[in-house]
C-alpha atoms as one frame of an Amber mdcrd trajectory, in Angstrom:
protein
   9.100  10.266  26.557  10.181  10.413  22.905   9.356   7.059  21.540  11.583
   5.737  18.519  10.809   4.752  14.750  11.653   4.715  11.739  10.313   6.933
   8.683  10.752   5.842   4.801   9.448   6.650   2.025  10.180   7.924  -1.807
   9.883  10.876  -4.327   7.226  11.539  -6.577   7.110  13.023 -10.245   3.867
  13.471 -11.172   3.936  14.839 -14.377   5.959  11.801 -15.481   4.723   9.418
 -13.258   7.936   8.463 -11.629   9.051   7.636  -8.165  12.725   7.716  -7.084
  14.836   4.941  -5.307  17.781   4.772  -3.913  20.649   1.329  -4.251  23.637
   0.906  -1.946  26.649   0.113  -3.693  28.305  -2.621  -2.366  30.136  -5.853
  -3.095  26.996  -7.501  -2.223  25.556  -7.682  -5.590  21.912  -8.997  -4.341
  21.320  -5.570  -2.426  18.364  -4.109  -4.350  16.610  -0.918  -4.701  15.092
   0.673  -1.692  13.239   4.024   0.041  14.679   6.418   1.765  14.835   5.117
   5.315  16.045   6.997   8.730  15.596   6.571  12.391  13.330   9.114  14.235
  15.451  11.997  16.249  13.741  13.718  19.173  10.418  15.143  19.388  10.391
  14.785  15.120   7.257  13.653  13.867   7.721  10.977  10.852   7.452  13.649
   7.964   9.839  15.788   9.804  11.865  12.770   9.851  11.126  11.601   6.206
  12.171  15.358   5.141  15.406  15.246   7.012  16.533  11.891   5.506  16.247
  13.522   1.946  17.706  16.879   2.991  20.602  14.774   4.527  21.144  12.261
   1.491  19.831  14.448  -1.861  20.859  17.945  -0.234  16.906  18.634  -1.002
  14.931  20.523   0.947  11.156  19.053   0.500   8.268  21.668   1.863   5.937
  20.306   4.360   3.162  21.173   2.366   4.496  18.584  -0.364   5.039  15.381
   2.200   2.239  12.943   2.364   1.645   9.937   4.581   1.164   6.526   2.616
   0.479   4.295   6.206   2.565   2.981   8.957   3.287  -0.799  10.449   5.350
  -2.763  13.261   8.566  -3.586  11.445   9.242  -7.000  13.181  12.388  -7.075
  11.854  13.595  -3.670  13.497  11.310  -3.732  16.428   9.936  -0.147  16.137
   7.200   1.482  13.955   7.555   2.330  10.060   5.885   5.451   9.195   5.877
   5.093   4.837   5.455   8.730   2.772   5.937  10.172  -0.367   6.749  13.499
  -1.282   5.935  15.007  -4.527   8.546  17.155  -6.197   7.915  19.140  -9.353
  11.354  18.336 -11.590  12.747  15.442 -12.386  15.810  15.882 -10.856  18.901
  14.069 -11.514  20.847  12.996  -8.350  24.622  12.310  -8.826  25.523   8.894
  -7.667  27.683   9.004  -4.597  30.536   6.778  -3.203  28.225   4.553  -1.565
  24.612   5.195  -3.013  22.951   5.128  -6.519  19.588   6.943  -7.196  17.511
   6.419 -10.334  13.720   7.308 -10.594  11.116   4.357 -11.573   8.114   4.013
 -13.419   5.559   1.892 -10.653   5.662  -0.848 -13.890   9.232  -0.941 -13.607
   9.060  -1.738 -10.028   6.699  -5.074 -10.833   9.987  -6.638 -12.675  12.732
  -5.319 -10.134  14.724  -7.076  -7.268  13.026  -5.769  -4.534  12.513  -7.086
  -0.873   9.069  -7.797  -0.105   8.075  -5.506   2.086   9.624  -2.436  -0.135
   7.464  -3.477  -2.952   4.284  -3.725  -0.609   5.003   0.200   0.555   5.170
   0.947  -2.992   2.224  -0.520  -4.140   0.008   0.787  -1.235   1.901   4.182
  -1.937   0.686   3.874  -5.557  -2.999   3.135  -3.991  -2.466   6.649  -2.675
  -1.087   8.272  -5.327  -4.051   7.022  -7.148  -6.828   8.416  -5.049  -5.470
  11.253  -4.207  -5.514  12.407  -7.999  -9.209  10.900  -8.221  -9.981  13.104
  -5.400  -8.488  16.231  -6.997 -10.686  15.335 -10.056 -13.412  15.496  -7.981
 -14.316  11.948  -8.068 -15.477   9.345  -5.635 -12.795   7.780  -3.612 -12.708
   5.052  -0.968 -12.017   6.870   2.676
């Protein structure tokens, strides 16, 4: 039995530093900046998930090898499981805006100032925490496990 959740999650520049976001465009003008969010189909795992969501909205097709978990929680609000990742991608692509979504890419500063729920900005943050080690661990220095 295939049980259902929900994978998120945003792009990664590293050589800028940069992470990308994504805004519906709507009336409503408090909707803010958000990752790229999907439900789970059958029998995916979360990064196959994850990768499908940005094949389906960017038309980019992100290698496994390049798709990273950040962590997962209980999403009270949707009643299932959030599984968070980032994916690094090696240009800094420009994504056209569509008829219903915007996508711009963010310095992790930037995202301090922004209108951003909550939550968003926590997955962010700890994603940054990963980010982080990750390159301390490719330097070959002492992370936290």
């Amino acid at each position: 039995m295939h049980k259902d959740f929900y994978a998120s999650g945003f792009l990664y520049h590293p050589k800028s530093q940069q992470i990308l976001l994504q805004q519906p465009i709507t009336a409503d003008s408090e909707t803010g900046w958000s990752l790229f969010e999907g439900k789970s189909l059958h029998k995916e795992t979360a990064a196959e998930t994850f990768r499908r969501i940005i094949r389906s909205q960017l038309h980019l097709e992100l290698k496994p090898k390049h798709i990273f978990p950040i962590y997962s929680y209980f999403h009270a609000d949707k009643g299932k499981d959030n599984f968070i990742h980032y994916a690094i991608v090696r240009k800094l692509e420009t994504f056209p805006k569509s008829k219903k979504t915007e996508y711009t890419w963010f310095t992790f500063k930037q995202i301090q100032k922004m209108h951003i729920p909550d939550q968003i900005k926590q997955d962010i943050i700890v994603g940054q925490r990963v980010i982080d080690s990750a390159m301390r661990k490719s330097l070959g220095q002492q992370t936290i496990e």
